[in-house]
LUMKEDO-965959 format. One record per residue (C-alpha): x, y, z. Coordinates in steps of 0.02 Angstrom, whole numbers, padded with zeros to 5 digits, always signed. Layout:
<atoms>
XYZ
...
</atoms>
This chain:
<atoms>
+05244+05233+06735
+05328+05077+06826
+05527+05115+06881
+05658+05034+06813
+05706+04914+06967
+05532+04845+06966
+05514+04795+06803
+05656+04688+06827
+05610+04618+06971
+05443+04569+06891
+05545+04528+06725
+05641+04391+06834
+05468+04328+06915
+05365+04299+06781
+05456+04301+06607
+05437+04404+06457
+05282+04346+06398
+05174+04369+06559
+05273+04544+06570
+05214+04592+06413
+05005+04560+06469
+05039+04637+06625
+05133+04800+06539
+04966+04777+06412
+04845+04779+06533
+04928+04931+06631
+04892+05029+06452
+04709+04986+06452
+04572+05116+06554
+04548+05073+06742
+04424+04984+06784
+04321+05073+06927
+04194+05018+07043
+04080+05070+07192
+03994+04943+07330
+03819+04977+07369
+03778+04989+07552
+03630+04885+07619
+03640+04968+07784
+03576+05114+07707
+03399+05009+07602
+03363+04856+07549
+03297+04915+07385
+03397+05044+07314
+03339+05157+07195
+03376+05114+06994
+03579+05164+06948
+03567+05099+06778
+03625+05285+06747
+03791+05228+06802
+03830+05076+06669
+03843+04954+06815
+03886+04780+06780
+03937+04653+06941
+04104+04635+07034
+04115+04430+07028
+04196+04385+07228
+04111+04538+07307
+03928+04551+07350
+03862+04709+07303
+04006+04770+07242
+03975+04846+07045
+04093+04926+06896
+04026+05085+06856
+04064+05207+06695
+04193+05317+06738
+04102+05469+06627
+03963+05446+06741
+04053+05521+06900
+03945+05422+07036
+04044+05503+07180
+03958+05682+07133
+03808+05606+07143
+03668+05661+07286
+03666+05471+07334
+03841+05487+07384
+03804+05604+07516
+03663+05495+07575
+03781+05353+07593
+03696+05235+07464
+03876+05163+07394
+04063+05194+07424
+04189+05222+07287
+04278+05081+07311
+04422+04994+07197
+04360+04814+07154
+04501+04720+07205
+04520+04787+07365
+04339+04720+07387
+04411+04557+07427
+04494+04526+07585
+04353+04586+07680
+04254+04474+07581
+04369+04349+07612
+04369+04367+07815
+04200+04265+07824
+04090+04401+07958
+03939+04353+08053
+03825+04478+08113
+03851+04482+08308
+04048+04455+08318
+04185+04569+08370
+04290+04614+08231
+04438+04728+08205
+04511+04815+08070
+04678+04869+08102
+04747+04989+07969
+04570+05048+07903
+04588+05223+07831
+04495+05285+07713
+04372+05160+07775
+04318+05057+07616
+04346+04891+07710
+04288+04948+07867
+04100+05001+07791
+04101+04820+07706
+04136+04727+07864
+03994+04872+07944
+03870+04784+07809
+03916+04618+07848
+03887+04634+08038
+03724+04708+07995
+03713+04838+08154
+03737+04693+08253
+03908+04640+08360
+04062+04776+08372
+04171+04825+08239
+04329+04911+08297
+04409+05036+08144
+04578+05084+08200
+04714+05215+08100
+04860+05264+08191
+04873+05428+08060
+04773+05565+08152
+04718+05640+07990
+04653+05496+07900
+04576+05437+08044
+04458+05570+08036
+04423+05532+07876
+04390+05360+07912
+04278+05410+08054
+04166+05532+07938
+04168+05411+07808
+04079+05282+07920
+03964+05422+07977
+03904+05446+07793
+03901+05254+07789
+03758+05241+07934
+03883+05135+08024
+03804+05134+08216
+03907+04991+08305
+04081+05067+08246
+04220+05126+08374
+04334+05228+08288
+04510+05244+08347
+04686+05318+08329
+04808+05209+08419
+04966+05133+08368
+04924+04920+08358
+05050+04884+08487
+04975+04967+08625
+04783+04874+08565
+04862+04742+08578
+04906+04757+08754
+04734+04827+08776
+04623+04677+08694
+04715+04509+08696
+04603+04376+08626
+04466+04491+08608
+04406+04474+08425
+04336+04338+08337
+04390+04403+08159
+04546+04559+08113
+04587+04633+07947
+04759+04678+07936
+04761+04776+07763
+04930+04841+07809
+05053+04993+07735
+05109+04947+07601
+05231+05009+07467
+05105+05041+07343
+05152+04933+07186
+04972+04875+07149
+04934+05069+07140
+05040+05138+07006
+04950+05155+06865
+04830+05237+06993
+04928+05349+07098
+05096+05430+07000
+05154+05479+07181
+05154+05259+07218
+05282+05248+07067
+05388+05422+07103
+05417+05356+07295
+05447+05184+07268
+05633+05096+07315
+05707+04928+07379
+05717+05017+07526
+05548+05065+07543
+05504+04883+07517
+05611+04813+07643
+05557+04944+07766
+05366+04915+07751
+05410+04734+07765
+05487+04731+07919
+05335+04848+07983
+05208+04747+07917
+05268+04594+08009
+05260+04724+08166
+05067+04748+08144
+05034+04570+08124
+05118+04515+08280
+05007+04657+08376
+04852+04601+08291
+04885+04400+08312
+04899+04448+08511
+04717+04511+08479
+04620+04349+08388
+04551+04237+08493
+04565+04057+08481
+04497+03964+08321
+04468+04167+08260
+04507+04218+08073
+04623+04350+08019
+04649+04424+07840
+04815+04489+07782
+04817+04607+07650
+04926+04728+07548
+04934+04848+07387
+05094+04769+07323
+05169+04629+07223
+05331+04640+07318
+05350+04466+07372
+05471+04519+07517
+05300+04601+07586
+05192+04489+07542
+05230+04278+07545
+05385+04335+07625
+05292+04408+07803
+05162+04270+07795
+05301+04136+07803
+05393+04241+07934
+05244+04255+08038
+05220+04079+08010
+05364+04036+08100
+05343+04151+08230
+05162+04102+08269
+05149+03901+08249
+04991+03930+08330
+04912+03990+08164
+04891+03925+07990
+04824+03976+07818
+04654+03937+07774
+04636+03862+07607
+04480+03960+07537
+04378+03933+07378
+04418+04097+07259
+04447+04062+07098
+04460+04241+07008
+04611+04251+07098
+04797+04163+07072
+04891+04084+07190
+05034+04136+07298
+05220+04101+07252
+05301+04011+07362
+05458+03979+07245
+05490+04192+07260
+05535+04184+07446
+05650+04086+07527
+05554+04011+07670
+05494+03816+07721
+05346+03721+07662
+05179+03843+07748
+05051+03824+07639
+05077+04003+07549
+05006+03925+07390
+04858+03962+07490
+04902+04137+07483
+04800+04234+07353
+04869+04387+07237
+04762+04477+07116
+04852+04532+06937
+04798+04677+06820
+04812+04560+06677
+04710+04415+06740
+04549+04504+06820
+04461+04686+06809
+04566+04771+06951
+04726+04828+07021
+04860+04740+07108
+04820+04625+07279
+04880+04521+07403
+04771+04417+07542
+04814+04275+07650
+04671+04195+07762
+04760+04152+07937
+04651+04044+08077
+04735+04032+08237
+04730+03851+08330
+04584+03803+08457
+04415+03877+08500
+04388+03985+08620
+04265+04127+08675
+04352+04292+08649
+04406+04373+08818
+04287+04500+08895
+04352+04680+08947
+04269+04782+09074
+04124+04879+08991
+04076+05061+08983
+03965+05140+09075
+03800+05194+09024
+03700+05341+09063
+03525+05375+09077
+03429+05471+08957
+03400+05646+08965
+03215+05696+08950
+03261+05823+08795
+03323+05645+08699
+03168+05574+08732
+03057+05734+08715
+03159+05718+08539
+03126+05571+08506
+02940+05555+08535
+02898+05707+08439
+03027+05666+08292
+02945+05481+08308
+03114+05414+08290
+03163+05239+08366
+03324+05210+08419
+03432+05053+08381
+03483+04935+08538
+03604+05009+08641
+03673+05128+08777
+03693+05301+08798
+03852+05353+08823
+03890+05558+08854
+04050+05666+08800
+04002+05848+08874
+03866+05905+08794
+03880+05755+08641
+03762+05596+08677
+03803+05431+08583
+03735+05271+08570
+03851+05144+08578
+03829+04929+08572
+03817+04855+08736
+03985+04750+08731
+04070+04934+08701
+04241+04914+08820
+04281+05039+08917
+04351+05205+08843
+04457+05276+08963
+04659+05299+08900
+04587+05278+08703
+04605+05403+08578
+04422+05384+08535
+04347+05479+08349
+04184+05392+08353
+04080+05283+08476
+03915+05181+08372
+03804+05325+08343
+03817+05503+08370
+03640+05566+08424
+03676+05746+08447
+03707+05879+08575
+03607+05952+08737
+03595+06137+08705
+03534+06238+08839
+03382+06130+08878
+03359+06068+08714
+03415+05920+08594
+03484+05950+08430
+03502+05802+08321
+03676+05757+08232
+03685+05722+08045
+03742+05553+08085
+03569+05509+08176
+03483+05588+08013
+03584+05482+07890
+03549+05311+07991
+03388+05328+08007
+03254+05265+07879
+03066+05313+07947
+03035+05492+08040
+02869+05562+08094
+02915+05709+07993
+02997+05689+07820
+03008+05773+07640
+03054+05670+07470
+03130+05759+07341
+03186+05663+07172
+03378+05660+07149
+03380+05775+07007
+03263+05909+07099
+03308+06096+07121
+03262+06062+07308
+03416+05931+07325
+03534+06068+07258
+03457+06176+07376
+03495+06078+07495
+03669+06030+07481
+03720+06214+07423
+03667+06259+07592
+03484+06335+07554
+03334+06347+07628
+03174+06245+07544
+03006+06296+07542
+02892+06163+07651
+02717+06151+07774
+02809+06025+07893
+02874+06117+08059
+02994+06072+08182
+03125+05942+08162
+03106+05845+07988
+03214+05703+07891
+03259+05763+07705
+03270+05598+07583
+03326+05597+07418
+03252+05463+07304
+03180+05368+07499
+03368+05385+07564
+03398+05522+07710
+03522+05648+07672
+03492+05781+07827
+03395+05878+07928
+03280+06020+07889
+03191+06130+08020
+03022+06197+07984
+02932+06343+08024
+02820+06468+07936
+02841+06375+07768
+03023+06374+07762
+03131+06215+07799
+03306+06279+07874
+03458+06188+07805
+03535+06101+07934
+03653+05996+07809
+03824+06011+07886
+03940+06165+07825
+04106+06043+07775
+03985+05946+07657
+03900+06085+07594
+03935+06080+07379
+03856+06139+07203
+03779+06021+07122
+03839+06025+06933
</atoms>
């Protein structure tokens, strides 16, 4: 499972004996997990069918039984939790957000961290989810869709070139950078197979890259989380106390967190900064994998600098026609148009132009030829239509549904399908059949 090199690297960290409970541990089952999302409800229906029992540093975060296969459930679909691995729960929990700030996260595919920093802005503020990987950042930008994420703008740019586009614009950045993986082996065989020194030394010297782009972002007396997969001290103390003394306008943040150990300062060879204050999260000593944080604050207090904004349009009288039939109410906003797409974006969203943009708050749908058709993502953030159907999660009509069918139904025209009180898609009724509009990509047998 583990190679040969990095067992004796770890052999020469911590002894034999603490070797031994971490090679122990690494025998026992997994432990798995899921967050629930309280975007989504407030009062979520019962999953005692899933064995949950609570993640201790993350709030709503919850170890499931792995038999029970939560992630083939229909509240998956509707967004209700994300599969999420409990340790990497905490540096987002650990980057203290406020609804209303402006708040980054760098490296954010598959979008785990990104949906928990969505939940603690509660729709309110901008959160900026950026991949530089073209293909996960589509992933990332459909997960936040199923995640009823609304003030998100999802990009694909390299962090050098946001940094020259937002200096000192955020008040708090996640940097859960690449990492080489160590944390994951007993999850991912492909972590242990490509692992090297090399590999180590080269994500090192990138990771220190990606931090340098995102301090230029952070304003003034603004928090910022560093976090890897690894144990590798070379990526972990050892780019804190580089960037350290790089940056002597920042600092660690000594933070309150006792499931986790400290940081090793005695592993790197670097000056007195503080990286006992550095957090890393064992196998052997908590219920999850392998984690590194570090809570940076940069010097002063400022207001983070303003950009110019984007434009909004005015809207079209099939959104509203939509809308007031539908009886849907929109969240606070602007409209903001791609061709025939309309989205509805927070009104501190910068301008666009020269981004490679995924995602821009909430996609309402398309104008089609004189007419307004809704987007899934408008279906699964909203809570209340004029025209709705409930169907019980373990209903023929829900695997109907996400098969692709058509449902029998009285309601006509445009009409939110829930699951259990949570929307899942649209249905559109006439003559006592509700067409499936749940989209083709998602589209699945229930088993």
């Amino acid at each position: 499972m583990f190679p040969e090199r990095f067992l004796k690297r770890l052999e020469n960290q911590l002894g034999q004996e603490e070797l031994s409970q971490f090679l122990a541990a690494a025998e026992h089952h997994r432990w798995v997990a899921l967050r629930i999302n309280r975007l989504k409800t407030d009062t979520p229906p019962s999953l005692a069918q899933f064995g949950l029992t609570p993640v201790p540093w993350a709030e709503q975060g919850y170890y499931y039984d792995p038999n029970t296969r939560p992630g083939l459930s229909p509240y998956h679909e509707a967004g209700l939790y994300y599969l999420q691995e409990a340790s990497a729960m905490a540096p987002a929990g650990l980057l203290d957000v406020h609804p209303g700030m402006r708040v980054l996260d760098l490296c954010a595919a598959p979008g785990g961290k990104s949906s928990q920093l969505a939940a603690l802005l509660a729709g309110q503020g901008l959160l900026v989810s950026n991949e530089i990987e073209p293909k996960r950042a589509v992933i990332l930008s459909r997960n936040l869709e199923r995640m009823a994420v609304a003030n998100s703008l999802v990009l694909n740019e390299h962090p050098r070139k946001l940094s020259q586009r937002f200096p000192d614009y955020f008040d708090r950045i996640l940097v859960d950078a690449p990492c080489s993986g160590e944390g994951m082996f007993r999850k991912e065989e492909a972590a242990a197979t490509d692992w090297s020194v090399e590999t180590v030394e080269m994500c090192a010297h990138r990771q220190g890259e990606i931090l340098h782009s995102a301090a230029q972002m952070l304003r003034p007396g603004g928090r910022m989380v560093y976090s890897t997969c690894t144990f590798a001290p070379e990526e972990n103390e050892g780019v804190i106390a580089a960037f350290l003394q790089s940056h002597p306008d920042f600092t660690l943040v000594q933070v309150d967190a006792p499931w986790f150990s400290p940081g090793r300062p005695d592993w790197v060879d670097a000056p007195p900064c503080g990286l006992e204050h550095t957090f890393r999260l064992w196998p052997h000593h908590l219920h999850g994998e392998g984690h590194f944080a570090a809570v940076l604050e940069r010097t002063g207090d400022a207001a983070p600098q303003d950009q110019p904004l984007e434009p909004a349009v005015s809207a079209p009288k099939e959104l509203t026609g939509f809308c007031a039939a539908a009886g849907v109410t929109l969240p606070e906003g602007k409209l903001i148009s791609f061709g025939k797409n309309l989205w509805l974006a927070p009104h501190e969203m910068p301008v666009l132009k020269g981004l490679k943009v995924l995602r821009t708050g909430l996609e309402l749908g398309q104008l089609l030829k004189n007419r307004f058709e809704p987007s899934h993502a408008l279906a699964l953030w909203l809570k209340e239509t004029a025209s709705q159907v409930d169907y019980p999660v373990d209903s023929p009509e829900i695997a109907a549904y996400l098969s692709g069918n058509t449902i029998l139904g009285t309601q006509t025209g445009w009409t939110l399908l829930k699951v259990d009180g949570l929307s899942l898609g649209w249905v559109k009724g006439s003559n006592g059949v509700l067409k499936n509009h749940f989209p083709k990509g998602l589209r699945r047998t229930l088993r």
